[in-house]
TIRO-462587 format. One line per field, with one value per residue (C-alpha): residue number from 1; residue in one letter; x, y, z. Coordinates in nm, 3 decimals. Layout:
BEGIN
k [NUM; ...]
r [a; ...]
east [X; ...]
north [Y; ...]
up [Z; ...]
***
This chain:
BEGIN
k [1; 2; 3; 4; 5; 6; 7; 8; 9; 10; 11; 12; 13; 14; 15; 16; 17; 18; 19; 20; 21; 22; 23; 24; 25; 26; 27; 28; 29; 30; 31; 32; 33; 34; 35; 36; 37; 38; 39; 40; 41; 42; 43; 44; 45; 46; 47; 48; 49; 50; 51; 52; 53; 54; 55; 56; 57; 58; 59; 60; 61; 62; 63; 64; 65; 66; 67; 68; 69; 70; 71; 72; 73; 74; 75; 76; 77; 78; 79; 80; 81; 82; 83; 84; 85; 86; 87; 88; 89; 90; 91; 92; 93; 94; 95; 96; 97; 98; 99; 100; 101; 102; 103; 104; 105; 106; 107; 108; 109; 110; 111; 112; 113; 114; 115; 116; 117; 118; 119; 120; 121; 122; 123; 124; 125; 126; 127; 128; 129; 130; 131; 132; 133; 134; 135; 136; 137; 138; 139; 140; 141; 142; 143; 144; 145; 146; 147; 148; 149; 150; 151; 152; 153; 154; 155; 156; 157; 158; 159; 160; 161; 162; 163; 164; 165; 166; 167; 168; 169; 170; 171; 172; 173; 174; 175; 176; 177; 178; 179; 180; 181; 182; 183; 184; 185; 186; 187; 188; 189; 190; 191; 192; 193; 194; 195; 196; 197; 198; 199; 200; 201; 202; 203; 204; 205; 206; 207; 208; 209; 210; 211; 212; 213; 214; 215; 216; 217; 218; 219; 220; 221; 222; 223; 224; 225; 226; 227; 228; 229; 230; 231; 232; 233; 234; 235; 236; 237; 238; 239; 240; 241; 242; 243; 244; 245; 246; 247; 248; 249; 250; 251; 252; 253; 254; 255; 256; 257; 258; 259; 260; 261; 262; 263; 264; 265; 266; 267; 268; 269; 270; 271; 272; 273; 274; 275; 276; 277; 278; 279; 280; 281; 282; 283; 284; 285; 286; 287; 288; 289; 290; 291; 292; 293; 294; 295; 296; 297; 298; 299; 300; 301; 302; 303; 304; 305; 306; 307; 308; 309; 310; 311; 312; 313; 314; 315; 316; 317; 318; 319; 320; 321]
r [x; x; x; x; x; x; x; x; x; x; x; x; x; x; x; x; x; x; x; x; x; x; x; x; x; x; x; x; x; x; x; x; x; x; x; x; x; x; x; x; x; x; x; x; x; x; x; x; x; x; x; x; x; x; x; x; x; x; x; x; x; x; x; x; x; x; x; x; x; x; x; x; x; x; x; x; x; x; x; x; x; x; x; x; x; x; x; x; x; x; x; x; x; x; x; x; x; x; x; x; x; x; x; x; x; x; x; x; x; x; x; x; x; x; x; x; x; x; x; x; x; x; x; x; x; x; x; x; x; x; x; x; x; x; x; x; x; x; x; x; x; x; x; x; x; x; x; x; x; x; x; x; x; x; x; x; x; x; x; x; x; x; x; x; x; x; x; x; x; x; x; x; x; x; x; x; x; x; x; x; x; x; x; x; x; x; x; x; x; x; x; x; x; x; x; x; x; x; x; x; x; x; x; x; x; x; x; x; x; x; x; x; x; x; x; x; x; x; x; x; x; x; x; x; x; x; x; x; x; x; x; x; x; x; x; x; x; x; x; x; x; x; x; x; x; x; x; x; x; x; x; x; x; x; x; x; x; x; x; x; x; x; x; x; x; x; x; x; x; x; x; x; x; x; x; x; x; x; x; x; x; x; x; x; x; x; x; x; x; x; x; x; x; x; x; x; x; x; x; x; x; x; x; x; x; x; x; x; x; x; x; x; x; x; x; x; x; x; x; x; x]
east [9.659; 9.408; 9.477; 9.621; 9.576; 9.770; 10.086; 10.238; 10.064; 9.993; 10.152; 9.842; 9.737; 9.409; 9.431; 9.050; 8.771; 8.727; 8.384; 8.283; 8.345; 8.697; 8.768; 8.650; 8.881; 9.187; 9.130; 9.063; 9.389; 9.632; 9.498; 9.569; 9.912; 10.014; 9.823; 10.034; 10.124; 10.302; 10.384; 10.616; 10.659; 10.840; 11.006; 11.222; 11.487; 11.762; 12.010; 12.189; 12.100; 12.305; 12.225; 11.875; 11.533; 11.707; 11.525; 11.309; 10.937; 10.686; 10.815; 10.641; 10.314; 10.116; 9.768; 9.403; 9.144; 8.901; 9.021; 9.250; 8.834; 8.673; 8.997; 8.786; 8.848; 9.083; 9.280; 9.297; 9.349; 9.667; 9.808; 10.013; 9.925; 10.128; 10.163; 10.310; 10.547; 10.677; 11.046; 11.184; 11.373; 11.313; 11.125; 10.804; 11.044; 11.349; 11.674; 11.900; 12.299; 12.384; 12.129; 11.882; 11.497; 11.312; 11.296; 11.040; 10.735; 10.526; 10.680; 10.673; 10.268; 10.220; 10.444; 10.258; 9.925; 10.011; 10.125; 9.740; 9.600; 9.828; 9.984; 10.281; 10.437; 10.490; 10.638; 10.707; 10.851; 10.669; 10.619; 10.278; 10.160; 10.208; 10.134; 9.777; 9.724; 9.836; 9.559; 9.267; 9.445; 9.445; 9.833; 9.898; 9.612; 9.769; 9.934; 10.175; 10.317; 10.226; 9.901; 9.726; 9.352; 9.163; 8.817; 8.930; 9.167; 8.894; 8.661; 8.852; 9.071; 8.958; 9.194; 9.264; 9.375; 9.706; 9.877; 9.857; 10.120; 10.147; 10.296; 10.639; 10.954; 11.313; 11.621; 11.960; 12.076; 12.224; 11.877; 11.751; 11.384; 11.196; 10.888; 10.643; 10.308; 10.130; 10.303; 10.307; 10.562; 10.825; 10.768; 11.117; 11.248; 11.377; 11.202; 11.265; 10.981; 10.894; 10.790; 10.462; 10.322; 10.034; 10.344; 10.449; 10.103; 10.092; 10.355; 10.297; 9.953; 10.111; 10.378; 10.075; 9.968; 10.274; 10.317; 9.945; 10.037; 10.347; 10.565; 10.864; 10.742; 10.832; 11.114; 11.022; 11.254; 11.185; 11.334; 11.191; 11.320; 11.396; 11.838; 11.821; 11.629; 11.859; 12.132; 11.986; 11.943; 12.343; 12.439; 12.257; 12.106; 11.759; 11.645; 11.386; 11.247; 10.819; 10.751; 10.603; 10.669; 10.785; 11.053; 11.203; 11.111; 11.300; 11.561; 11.665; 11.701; 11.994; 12.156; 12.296; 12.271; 11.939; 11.654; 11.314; 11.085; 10.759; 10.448; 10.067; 9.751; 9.806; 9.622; 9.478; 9.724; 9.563; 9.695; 9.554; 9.315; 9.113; 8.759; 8.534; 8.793; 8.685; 9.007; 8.964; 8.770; 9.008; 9.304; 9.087; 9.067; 9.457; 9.573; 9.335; 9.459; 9.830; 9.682; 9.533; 9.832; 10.104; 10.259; 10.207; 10.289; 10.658; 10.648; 10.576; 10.848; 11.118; 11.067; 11.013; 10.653; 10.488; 10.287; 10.183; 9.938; 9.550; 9.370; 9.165; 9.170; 8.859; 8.808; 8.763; 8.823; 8.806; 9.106; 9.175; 9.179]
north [13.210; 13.490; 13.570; 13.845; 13.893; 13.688; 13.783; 13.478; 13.293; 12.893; 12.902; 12.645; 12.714; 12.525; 12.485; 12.459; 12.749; 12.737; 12.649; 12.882; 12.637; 12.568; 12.953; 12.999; 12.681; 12.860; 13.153; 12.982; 12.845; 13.150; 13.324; 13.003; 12.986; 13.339; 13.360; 13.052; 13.202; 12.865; 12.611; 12.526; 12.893; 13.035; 12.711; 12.601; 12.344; 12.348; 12.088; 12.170; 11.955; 11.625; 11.469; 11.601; 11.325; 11.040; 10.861; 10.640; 10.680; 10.521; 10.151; 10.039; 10.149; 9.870; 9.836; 9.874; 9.658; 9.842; 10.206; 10.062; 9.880; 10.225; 10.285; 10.354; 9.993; 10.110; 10.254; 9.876; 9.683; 9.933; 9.915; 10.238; 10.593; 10.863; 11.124; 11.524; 11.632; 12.006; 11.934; 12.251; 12.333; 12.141; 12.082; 12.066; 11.904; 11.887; 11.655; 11.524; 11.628; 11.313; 11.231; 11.039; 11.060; 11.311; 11.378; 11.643; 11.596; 11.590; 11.292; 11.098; 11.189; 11.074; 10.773; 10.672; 10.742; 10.509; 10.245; 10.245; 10.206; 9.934; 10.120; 10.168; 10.560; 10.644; 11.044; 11.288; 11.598; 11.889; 12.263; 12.409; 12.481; 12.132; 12.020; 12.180; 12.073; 11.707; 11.660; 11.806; 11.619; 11.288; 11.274; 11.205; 11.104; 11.316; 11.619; 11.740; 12.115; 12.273; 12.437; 12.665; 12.605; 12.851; 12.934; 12.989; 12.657; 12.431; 12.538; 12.288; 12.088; 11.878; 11.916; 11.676; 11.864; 11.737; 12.057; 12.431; 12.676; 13.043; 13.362; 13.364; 13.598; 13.519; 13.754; 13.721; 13.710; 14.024; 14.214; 14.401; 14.291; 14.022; 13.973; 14.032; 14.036; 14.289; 14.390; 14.733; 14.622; 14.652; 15.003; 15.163; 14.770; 14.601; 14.265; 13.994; 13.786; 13.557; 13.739; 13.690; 13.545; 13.648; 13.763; 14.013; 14.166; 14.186; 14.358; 14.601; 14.675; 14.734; 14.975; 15.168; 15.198; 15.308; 15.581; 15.714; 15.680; 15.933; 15.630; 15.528; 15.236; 14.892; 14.876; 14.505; 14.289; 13.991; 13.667; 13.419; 13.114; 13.077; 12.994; 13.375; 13.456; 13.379; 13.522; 13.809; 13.827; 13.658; 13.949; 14.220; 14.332; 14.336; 14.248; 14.064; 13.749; 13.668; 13.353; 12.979; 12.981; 12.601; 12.679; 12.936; 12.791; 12.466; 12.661; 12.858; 12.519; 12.452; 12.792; 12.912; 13.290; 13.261; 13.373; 13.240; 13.546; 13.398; 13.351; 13.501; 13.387; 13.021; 12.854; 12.511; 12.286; 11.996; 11.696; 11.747; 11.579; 11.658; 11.805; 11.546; 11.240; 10.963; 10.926; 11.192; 11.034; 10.718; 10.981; 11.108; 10.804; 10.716; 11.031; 10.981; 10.627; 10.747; 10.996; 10.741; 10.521; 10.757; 10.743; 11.127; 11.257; 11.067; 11.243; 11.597; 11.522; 11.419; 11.717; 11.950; 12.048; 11.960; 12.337; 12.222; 11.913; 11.871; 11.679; 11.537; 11.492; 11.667; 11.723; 12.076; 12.206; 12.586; 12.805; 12.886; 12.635]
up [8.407; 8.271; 7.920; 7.683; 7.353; 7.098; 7.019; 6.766; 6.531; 6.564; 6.213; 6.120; 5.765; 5.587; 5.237; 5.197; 5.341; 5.735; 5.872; 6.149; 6.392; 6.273; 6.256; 6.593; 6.696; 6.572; 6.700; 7.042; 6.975; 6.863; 7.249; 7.404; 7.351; 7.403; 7.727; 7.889; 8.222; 8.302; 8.041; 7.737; 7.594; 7.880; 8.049; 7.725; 7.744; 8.000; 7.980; 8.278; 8.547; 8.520; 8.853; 8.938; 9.004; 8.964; 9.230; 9.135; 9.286; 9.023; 8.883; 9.207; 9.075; 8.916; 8.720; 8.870; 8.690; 8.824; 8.681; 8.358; 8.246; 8.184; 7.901; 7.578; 7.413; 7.151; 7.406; 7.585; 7.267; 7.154; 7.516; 7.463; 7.615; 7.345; 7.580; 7.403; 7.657; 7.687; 7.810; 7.994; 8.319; 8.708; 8.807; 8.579; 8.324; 8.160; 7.960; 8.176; 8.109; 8.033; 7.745; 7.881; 7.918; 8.075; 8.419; 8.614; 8.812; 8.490; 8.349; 8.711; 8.756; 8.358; 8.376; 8.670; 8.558; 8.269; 8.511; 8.730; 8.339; 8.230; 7.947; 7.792; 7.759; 7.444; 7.487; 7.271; 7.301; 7.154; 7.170; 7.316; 7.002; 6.865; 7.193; 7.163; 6.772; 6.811; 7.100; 6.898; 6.607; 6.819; 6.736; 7.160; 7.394; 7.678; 7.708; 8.040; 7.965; 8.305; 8.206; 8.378; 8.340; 8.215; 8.061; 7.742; 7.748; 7.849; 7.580; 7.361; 7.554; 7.897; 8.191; 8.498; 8.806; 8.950; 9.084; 9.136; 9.069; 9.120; 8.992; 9.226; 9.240; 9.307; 9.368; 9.415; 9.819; 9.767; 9.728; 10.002; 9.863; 10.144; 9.975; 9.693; 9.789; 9.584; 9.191; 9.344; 9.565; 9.211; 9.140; 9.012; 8.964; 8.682; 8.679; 8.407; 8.296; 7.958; 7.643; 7.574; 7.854; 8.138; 8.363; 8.133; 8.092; 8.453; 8.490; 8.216; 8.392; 8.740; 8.586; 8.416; 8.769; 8.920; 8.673; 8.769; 9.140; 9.068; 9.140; 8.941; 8.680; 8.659; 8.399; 8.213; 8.064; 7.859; 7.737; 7.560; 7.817; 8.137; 8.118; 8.017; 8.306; 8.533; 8.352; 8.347; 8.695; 8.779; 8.574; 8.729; 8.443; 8.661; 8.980; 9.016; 8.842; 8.772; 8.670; 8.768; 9.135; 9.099; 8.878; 9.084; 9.445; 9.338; 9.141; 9.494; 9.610; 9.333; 9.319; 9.590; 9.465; 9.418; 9.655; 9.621; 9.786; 9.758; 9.489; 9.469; 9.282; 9.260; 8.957; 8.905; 8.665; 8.440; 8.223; 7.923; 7.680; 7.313; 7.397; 7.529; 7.545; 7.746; 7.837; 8.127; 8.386; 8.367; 8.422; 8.713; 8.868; 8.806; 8.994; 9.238; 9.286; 9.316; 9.622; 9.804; 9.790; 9.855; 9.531; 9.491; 9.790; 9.716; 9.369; 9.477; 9.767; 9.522; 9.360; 9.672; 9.508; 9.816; 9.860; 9.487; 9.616; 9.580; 9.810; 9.498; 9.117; 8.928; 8.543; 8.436; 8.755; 8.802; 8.719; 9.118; 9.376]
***
């Protein structure tokens, strides 16, 4: 998603004088995370869902020579792929009810990534901002948080494509509201959104423009995850929802109050990895191996992401598809 100016700090602090480059790095950073318009800031964790993705879609997948002999040779000799997981709601991903490990299409595409390199997962779960340090840090070697690409993102991190998402909208099957196509649509609505993120300056913009069309403005509401989203909207306290059109497409397919009305502007979403890591083009090639053998067609199915496909895996692809 496009970004908006920082609104939290990374909370990194250097004991010794920055260099240029290393001021420029952090500041890189700090609009980074603030201008997430999908990713860990505004899809926290949800416990809720108990029974969700249990099916199992990716133990079948097994090592390619071919693709797991361009791993740098550290990475071969270790055998272990430390991935930095954001862990939020379905069906990007999220914790299980009952306690176990993570479920959501991100850990099924990383998990079997790992398995066409013949490594081992080693996860952790992490915030974006520590998601974002510990790459450029070389704490993980991968990171899965639903990222937009962006321009500003890929001047210090490397993405491989594996989805798109888009900006969607959700009410409940009460509204009299069909369809969003254009923000204008929302003039004189309450709509609900994450603090901080791309939606909300869209929104903020739009109601700008309502106002100077002598229309009623958008009245915005934030919350800083996505459980008080929909509470918000259960409650009636607005009436519309913006955010990652995967979270609330598959989320209409779990509530039955909820209505999914549709998305615009679909971005590119990467995997990502530190600043010229050779460990994208190997990635690449994994994904693209899962595409050609079905593997992530069956993933995007399980998790009814199927309008989310590419046709083919690319590193630093552009921000649209």
């Amino acid at each position: 998603m496009s970004p908006t100016p920082a609104t939290r700090s990374t909370g990194v602090r250097g004991r010794r004088p920055r260099t240029a480059q290393a001021l420029a790095t952090a500041t890189l950073l700090t609009l980074l995370l603030a201008a997430c318009g999908s990713g860990t800031e505004e899809i926290p964790e949800d416990t809720r869902a108990a029974g969700l993705g249990r099916e199992d879609v990716v133990s079948a997948v097994h090592e390619d020579s071919a693709i797991s002999s361009e791993l740098p040779a550290k990475l071969r000799r270790s055998g272990v792929l430390r991935i930095g997981s954001g862990i939020g709601v379905p069906p990007i991903a999220f914790s299980p009810e009952d306690g176990g490990e993570p479920r959501g299409v991100d850990i099924d595409i990383s998990e079997a990534v790992a398995r066409v390199l013949g490594l081992k997962v080693q996860r952790k779960h992490v915030s974006g901002a520590s998601l974002i340090t510990g790459l450029n840090a070389d704490r993980y070697d991968l990171g899965t948080a639903n990222l937009a690409v962006t321009e500003e993102r890929e001047q210090v991190l490397d993405f491989v494509l594996y989805i798109t998402d888009g900006t969607g909208f959700a009410v409940r099957n009460d509204s009299k509201l069909k369809k969003v196509d254009d923000l204008e649509q929302l003039c004189g609505l309450r709509v609900g959104t994450g603090t901080g993120t791309t939606f909300e300056a869209d929104l903020r913009a739009a109601s700008k423009k309502c106002a100077a069309d002598d229309r009623k403005p958008i009245t915005v509401s934030t919350y800083p995850d996505a459980a008080s989203h929909f509470l918000a909207l259960r409650q009636g306290r607005v009436d519309v929802l913006m955010t990652s059109s995967s979270v609330l497409r598959y989320a209409a397919t779990q509530q039955p109050d909820l209505r999914f009305l549709g998305e615009t502007g679909r971005k590119n979403v990467g995997l990502a990895v530190k600043k010229g890591s050779p460990l994208s083009e190997p990635v690449r090639d994994a994904v693209n191996q899962l595409i050609q053998d079905g593997t992530y067609v069956k993933i995007l199915k399980k998790w009814q992401l199927e309008p989310a496909a590419v046709e083919k895996s690319v590193v630093n692809p552009s921000a649209t598809p």
